[in-house]
C-alpha positions in Angstrom: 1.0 44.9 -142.6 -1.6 43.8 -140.2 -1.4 40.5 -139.2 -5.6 39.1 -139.2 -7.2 38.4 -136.1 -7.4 34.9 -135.4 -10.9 34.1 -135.3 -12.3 31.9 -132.0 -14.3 28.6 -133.2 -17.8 28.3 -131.7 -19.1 25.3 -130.9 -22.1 24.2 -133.9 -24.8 23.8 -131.4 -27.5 22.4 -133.7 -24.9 19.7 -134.7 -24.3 19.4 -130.8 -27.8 18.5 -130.3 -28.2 16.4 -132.8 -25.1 14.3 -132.2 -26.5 14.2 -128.6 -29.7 13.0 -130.1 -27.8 10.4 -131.8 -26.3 9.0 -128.7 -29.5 8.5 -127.2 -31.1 7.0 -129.6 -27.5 4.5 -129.3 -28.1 4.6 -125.3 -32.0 3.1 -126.0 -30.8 1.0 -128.7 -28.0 -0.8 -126.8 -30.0 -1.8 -123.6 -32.9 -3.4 -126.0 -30.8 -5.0 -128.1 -28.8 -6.9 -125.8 -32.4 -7.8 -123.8 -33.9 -8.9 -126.6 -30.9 -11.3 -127.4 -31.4 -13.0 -124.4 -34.7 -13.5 -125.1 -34.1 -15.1 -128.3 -31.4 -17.4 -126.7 -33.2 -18.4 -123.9 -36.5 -19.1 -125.6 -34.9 -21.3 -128.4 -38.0 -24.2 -128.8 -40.4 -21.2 -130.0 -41.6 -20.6 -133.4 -40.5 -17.2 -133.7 -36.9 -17.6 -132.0 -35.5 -16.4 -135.6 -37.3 -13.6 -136.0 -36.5 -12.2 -132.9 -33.0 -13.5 -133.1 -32.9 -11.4 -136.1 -34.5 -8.1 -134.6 -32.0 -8.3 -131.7 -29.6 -8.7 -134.0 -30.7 -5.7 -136.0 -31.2 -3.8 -132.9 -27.5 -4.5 -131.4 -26.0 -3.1 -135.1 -28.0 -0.2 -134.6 -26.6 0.5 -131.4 -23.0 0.5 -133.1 -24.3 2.5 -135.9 -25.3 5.3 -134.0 -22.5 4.9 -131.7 -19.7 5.6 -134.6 -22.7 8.4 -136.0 -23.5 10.1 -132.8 -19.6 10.9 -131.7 -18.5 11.8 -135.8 -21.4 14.9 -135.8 -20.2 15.9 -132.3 -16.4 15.6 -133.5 -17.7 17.8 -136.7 -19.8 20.2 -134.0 -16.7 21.0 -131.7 -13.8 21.0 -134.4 -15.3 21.8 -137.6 -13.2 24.4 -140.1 
């Protein structure tokens, strides 16, 4: 009876890369987001303040989106079965 050779996990390195991806697309989207919030707030008399209240808005949940996205395909990349 030989006992089976445990087998060494790689690391996925196309899922790597794309979770990396991921976070920098999070990284871009959570510096405009916030700016263009501001905007929106501090231009509040303008015609378009909702639509760019809107966009930031969109923008900011983005941000989290690929946050939560981004670390779940590097957690799959590192530890998968």
């Amino acid at each position: 009876m030989n006992p089976t050779p445990m087998e060494t996990k790689k690391t996925d390195k196309n899922l790597l890369v794309k979770g990396i991806q991921n976070m920098g697309i999070c990284l871009i989207l959570m510096l405009t987001g916030p700016t263009m919030l501001h905007i929106a707030f501090s231009n509040q008399d303008k015609p378009t303040y909702i639509l760019v209240l809107i966009f930031a808005i969109v923008l900011c949940l983005g941000a989290i989106f690929f946050l939560f996205r981004g670390i779940h395909i590097i957690m799959q990349s590192l530890f998968k079965n």
